[in-house]
py3Dmol code that shows the C-alpha trace and the ligand (Angstrom):
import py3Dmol

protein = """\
ATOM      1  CA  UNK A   1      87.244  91.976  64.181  1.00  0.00           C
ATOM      2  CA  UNK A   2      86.874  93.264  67.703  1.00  0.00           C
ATOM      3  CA  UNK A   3      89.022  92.761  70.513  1.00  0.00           C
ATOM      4  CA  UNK A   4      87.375  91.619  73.880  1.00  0.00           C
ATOM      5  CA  UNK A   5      89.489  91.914  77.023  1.00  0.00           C
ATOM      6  CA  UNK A   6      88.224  89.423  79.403  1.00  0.00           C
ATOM      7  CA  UNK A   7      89.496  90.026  83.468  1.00  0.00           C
ATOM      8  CA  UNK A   8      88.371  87.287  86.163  1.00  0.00           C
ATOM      9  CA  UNK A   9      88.694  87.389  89.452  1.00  0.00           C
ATOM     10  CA  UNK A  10      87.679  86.705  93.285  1.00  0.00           C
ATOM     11  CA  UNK A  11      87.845  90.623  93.692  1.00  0.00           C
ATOM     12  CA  UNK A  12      87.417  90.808  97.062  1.00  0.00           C
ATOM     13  CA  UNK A  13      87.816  93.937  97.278  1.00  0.00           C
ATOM     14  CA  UNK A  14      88.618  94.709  93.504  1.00  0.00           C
ATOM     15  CA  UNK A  15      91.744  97.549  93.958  1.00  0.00           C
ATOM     16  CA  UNK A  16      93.848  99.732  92.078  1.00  0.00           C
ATOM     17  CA  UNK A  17      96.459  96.945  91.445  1.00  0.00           C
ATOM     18  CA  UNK A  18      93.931  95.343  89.087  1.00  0.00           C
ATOM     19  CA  UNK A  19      92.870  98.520  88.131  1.00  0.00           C
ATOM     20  CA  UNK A  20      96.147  99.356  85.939  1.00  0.00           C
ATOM     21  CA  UNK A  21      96.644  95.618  85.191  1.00  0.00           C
ATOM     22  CA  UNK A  22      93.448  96.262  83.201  1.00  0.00           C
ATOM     23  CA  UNK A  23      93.598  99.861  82.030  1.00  0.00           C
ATOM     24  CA  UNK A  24      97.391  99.260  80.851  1.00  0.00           C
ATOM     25  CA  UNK A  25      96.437  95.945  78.480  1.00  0.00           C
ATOM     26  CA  UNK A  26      93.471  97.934  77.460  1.00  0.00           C
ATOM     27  CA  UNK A  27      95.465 100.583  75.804  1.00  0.00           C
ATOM     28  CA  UNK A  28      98.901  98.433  74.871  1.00  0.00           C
ATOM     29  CA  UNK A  29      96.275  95.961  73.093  1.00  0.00           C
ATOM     30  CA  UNK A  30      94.337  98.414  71.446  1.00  0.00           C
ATOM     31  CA  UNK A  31      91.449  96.558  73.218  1.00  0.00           C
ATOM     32  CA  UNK A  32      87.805  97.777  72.285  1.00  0.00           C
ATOM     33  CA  UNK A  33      86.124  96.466  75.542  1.00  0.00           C
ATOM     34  CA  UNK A  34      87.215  94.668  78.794  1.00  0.00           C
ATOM     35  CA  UNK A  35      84.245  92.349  80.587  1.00  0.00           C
ATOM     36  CA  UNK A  36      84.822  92.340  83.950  1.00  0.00           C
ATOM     37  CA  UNK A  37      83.793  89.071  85.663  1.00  0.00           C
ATOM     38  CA  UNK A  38      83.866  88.081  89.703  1.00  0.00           C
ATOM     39  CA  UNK A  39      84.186  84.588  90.221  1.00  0.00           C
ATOM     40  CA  UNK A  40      81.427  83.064  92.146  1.00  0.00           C
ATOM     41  CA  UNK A  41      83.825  80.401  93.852  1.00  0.00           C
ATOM     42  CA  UNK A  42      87.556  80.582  92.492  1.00  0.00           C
ATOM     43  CA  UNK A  43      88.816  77.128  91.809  1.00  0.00           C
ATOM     44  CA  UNK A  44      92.507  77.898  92.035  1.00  0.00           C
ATOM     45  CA  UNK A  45      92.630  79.417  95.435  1.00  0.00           C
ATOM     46  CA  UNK A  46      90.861  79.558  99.381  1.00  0.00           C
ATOM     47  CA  UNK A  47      88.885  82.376  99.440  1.00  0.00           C
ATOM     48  CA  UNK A  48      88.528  83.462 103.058  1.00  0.00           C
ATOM     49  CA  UNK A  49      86.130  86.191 104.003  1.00  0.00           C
ATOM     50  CA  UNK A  50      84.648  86.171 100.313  1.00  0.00           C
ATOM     51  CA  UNK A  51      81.901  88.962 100.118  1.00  0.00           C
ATOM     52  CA  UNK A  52      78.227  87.885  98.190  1.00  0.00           C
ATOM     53  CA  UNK A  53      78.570  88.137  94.273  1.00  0.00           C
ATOM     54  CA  UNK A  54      76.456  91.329  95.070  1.00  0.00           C
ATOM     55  CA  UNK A  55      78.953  93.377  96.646  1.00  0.00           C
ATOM     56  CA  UNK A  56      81.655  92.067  95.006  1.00  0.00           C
ATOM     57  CA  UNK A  57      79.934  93.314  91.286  1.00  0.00           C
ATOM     58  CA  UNK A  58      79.272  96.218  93.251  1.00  0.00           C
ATOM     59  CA  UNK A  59      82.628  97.067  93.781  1.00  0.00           C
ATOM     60  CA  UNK A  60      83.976  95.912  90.496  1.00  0.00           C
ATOM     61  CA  UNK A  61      81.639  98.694  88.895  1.00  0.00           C
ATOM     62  CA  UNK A  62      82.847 101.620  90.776  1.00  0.00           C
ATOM     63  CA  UNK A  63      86.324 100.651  90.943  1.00  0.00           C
ATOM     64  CA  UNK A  64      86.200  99.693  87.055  1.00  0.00           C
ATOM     65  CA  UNK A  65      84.785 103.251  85.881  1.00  0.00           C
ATOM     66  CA  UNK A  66      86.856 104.115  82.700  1.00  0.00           C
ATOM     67  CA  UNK A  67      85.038 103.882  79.087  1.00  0.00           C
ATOM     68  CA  UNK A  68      85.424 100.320  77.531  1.00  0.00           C
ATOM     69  CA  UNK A  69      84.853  98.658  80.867  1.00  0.00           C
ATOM     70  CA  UNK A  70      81.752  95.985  80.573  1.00  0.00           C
ATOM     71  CA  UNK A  71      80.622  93.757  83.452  1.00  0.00           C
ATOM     72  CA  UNK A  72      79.475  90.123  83.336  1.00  0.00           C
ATOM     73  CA  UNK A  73      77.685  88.120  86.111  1.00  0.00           C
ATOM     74  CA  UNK A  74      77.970  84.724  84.752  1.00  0.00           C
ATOM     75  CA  UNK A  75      79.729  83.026  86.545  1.00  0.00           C
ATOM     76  CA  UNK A  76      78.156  84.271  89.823  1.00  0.00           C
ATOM     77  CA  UNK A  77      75.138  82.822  88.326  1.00  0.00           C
ATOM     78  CA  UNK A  78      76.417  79.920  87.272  1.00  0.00           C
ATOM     79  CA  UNK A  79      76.925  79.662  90.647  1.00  0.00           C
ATOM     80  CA  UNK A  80      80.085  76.856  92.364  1.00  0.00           C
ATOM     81  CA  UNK A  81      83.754  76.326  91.179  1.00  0.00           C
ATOM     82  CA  UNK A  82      84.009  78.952  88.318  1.00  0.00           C
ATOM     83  CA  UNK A  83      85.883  77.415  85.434  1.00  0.00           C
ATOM     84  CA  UNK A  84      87.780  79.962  83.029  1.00  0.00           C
ATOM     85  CA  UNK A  85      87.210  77.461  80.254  1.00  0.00           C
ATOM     86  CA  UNK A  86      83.394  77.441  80.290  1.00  0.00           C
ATOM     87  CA  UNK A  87      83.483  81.439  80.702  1.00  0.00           C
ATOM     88  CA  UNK A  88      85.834  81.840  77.612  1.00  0.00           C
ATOM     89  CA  UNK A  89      83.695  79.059  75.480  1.00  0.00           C
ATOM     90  CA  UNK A  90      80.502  81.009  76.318  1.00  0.00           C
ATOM     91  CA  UNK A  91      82.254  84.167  75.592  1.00  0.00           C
ATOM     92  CA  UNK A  92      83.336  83.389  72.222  1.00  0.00           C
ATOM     93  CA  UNK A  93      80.084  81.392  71.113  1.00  0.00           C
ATOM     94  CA  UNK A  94      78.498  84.821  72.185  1.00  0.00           C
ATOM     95  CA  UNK A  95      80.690  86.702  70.092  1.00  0.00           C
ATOM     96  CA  UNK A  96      82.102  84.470  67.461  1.00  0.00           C
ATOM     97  CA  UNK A  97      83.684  87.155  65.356  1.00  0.00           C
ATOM     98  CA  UNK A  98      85.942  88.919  68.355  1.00  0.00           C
ATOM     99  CA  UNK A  99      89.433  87.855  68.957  1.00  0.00           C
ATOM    100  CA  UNK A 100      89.521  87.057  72.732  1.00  0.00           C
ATOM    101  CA  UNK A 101      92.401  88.402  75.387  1.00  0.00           C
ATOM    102  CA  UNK A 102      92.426  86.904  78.656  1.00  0.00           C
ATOM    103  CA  UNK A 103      94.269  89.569  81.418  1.00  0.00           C
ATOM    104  CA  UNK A 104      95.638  88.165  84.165  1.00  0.00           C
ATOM    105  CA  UNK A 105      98.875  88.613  86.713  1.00  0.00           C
ATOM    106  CA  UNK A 106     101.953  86.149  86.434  1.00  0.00           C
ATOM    107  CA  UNK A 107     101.529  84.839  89.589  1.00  0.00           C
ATOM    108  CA  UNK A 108      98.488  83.364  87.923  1.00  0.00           C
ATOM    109  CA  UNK A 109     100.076  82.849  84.777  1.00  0.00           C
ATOM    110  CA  UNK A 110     102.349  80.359  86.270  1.00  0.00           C
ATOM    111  CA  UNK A 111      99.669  78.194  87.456  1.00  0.00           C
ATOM    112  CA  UNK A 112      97.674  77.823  84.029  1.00  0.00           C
ATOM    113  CA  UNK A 113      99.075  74.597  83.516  1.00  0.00           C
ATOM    114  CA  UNK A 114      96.830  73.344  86.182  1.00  0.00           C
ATOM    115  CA  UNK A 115      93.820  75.228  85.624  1.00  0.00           C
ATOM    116  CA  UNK A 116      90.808  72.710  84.316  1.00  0.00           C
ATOM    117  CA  UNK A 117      91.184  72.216  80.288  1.00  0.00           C
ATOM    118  CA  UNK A 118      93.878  74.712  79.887  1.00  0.00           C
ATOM    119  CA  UNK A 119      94.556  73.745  76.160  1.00  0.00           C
ATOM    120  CA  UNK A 120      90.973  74.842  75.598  1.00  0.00           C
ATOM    121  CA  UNK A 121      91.497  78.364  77.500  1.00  0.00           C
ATOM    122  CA  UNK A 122      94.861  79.002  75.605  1.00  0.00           C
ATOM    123  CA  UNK A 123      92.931  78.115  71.922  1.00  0.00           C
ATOM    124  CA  UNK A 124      90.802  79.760  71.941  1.00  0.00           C
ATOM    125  CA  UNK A 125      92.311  83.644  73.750  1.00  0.00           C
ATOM    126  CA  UNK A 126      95.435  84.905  73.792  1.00  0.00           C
ATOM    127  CA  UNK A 127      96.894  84.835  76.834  1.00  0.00           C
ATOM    128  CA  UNK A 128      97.916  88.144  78.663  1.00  0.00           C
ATOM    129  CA  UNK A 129     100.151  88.476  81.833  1.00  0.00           C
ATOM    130  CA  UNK A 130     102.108  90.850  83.258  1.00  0.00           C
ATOM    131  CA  UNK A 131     105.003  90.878  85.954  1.00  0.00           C
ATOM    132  CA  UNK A 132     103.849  90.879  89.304  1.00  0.00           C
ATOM    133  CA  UNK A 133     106.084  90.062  92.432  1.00  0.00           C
ATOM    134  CA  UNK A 134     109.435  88.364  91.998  1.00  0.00           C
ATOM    135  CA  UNK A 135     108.229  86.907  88.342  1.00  0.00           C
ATOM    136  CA  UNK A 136     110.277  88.096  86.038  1.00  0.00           C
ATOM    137  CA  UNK A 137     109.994  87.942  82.251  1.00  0.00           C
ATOM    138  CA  UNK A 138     112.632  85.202  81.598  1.00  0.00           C
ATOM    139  CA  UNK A 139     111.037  83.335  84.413  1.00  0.00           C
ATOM    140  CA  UNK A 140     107.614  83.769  82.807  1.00  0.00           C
ATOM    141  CA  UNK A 141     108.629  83.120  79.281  1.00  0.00           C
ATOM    142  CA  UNK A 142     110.442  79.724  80.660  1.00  0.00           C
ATOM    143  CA  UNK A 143     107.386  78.636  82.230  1.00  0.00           C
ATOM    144  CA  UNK A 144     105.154  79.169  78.637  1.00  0.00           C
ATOM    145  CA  UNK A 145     107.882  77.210  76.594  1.00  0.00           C
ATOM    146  CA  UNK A 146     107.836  74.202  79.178  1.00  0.00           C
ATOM    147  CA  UNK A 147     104.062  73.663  79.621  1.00  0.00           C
ATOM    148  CA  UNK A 148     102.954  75.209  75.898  1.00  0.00           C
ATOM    149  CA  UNK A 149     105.358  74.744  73.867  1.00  0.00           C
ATOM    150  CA  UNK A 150     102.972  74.708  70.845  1.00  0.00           C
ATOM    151  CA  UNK A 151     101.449  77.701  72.079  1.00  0.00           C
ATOM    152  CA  UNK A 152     103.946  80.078  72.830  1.00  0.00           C
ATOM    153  CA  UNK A 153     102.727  82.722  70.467  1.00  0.00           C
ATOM    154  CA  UNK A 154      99.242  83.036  72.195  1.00  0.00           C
ATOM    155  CA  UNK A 155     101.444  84.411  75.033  1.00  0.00           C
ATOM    156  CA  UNK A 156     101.717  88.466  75.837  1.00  0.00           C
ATOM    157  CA  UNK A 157     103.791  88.954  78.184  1.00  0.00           C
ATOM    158  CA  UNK A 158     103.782  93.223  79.557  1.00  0.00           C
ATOM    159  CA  UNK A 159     106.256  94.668  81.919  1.00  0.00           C
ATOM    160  CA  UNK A 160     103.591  96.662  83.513  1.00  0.00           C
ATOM    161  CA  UNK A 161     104.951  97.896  87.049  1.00  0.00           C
ATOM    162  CA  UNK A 162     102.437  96.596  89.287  1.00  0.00           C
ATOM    163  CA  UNK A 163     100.507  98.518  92.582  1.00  0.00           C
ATOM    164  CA  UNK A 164     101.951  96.438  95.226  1.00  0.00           C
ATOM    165  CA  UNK A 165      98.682  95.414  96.538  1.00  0.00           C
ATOM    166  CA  UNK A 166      96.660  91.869  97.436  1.00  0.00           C
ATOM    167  CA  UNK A 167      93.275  92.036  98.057  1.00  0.00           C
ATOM    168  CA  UNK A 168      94.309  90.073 101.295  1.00  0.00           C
ATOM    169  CA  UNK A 169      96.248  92.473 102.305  1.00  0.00           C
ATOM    170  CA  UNK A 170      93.626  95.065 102.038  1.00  0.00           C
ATOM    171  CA  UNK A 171      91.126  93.107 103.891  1.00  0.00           C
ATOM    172  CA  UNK A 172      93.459  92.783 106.720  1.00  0.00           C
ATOM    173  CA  UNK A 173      94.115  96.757 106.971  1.00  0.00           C
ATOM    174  CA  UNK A 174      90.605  97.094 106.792  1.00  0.00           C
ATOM    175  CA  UNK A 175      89.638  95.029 109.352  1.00  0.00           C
ATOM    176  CA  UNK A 176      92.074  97.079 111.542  1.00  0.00           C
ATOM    177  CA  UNK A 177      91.116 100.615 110.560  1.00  0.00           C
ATOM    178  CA  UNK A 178      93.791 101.584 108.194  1.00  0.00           C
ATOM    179  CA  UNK A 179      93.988 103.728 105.539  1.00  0.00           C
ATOM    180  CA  UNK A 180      93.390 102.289 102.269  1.00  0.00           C
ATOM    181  CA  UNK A 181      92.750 105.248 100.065  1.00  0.00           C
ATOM    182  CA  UNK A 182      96.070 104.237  98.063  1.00  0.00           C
ATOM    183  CA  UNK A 183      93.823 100.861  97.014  1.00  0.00           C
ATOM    184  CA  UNK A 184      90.401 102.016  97.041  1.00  0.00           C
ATOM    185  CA  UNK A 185      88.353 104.530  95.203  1.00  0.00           C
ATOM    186  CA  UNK A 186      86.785 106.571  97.539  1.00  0.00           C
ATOM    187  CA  UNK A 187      82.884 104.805  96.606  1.00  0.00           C
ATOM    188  CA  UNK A 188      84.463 101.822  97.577  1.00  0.00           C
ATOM    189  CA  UNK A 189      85.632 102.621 100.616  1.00  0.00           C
ATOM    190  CA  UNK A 190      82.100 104.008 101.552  1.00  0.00           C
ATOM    191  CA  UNK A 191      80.463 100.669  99.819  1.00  0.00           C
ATOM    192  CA  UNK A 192      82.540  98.869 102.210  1.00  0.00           C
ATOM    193  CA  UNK A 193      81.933 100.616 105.439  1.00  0.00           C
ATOM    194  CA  UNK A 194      78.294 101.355 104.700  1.00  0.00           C
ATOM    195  CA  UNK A 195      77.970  97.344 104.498  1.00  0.00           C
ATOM    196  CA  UNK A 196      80.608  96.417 107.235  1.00  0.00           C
ATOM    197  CA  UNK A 197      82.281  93.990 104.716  1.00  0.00           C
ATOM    198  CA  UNK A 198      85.978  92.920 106.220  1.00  0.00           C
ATOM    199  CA  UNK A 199      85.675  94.433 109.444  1.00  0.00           C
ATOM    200  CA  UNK A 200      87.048  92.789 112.518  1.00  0.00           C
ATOM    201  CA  UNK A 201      84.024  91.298 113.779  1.00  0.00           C
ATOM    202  CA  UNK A 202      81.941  90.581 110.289  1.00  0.00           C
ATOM    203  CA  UNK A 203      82.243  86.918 109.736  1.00  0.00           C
ATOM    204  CA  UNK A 204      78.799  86.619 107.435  1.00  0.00           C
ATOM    205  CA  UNK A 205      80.377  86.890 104.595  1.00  0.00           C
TER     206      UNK A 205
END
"""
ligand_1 = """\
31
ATP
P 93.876 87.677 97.091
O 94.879 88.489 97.844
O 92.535 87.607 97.785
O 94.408 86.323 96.704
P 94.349 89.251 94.615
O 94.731 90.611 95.109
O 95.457 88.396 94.057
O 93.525 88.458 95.739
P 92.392 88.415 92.596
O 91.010 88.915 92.521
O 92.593 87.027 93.022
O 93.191 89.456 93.555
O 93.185 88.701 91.257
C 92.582 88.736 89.983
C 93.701 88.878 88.969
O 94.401 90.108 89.151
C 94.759 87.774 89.050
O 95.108 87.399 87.722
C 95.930 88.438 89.746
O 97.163 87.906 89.330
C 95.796 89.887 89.293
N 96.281 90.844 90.300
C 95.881 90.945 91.576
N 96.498 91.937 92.218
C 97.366 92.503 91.324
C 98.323 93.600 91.380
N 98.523 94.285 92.499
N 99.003 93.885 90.251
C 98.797 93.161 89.104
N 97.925 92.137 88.990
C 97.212 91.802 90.077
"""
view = py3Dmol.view(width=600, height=400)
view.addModel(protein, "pdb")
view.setStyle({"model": 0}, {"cartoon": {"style": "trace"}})
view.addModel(ligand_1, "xyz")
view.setStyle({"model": 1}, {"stick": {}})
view.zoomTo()
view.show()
């Protein structure tokens, strides 16, 4: 039985930050492969100054370089709200055989409850968070045992350090000409400026 990381997100820009969020689970899991998918429209959160599907893959792949790393447009083709629930039920009819791992930051973690059909996201992958702000582990592990308390073994919970980084924040010191080479691989960075995406100014987006 393989194990499929799956990693979600607006990623716009993708950075460092979810860079080790995903390399770390990869290795403490023992994970064989990690699909990385950009959410067309993300259901749990505004998405100002969101970048096309296009650029946003883009980024994902050179950002995303190590071995393992796999890259799924699906839900920018499915196109609207994207629903974590139809993306892991595709997933696993694709790959029936694979047990599934869905990465993701506590500050997400803590809002699963609300997600559409979380019972059916928590069956069918394991859930896998790590710290990320003031979240701590108790915190986190109180939140699983009050909204899944039948569940609370499909719950990984890492004390990975986390990049203190938001992809809002790096949009923001874009758009005023800092420098983000902390955040950014150096092809994103030239991705980003060759297609004036976040700059003061660029509102097609
Ligand atoms: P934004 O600032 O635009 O809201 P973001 O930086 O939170 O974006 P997303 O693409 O929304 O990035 O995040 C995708 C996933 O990565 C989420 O599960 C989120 O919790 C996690 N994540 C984002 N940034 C970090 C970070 N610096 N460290 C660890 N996890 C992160």
């Amino acid at each position: 039985m393989a194990k499929l990381g799956i990693f979600g997100g607006t990623f716009n820009p993708p950075h460092k930050g979810h860079l080790k969020l995903a390399e770390q689970f990869m290795d403490l899991l023992e994970l064989d492969r990690m699909v990385i998918i950009p959410a067309c429209i993300p259901p749990h959160k505004d998405a100002p100054q969101l970048a096309s599907g296009t650029d946003r893959m883009a980024l994902c792949r050179s950002l995303f370089r190590g071995p393992g790393f796999e890259f799924s447009d699906m839900e920018l083709l499915r196109g609207g709200r994207s629903y974590t629930s139809d993306t892991v039920r595709i997933l696993q009819d694709a790959h029936p055989s694979d047990a599934l791992y869905l990465i993701m930051g506590s500050d997400m973690l803590v809002t699963l409850h609300a997600w559409h059909e979380p019972l059916e996201i928590v069956r069918r992958c394991r859930i896998c968070a790590a710290t990320r702000g003031d979240l701590h582990r108790a915190q986190l592990e109180a939140y699983v045992q009050e909204h899944f308390p039948s569940f609370q073994d499909r719950f990984i919970i890492a004390g990975i350090e986390p990049v203190v980084i938001s992809s809002t924040r790096l949009r923001a010191q874009i758009a005023a000409g800092a420098d983000v080479r902390d955040y950014l691989t150096d092809g994103e960075i030239a991705y980003i400026a060759e297609k004036g995406l976040y700059h003061a100014g660029n509102t097609a987006q």
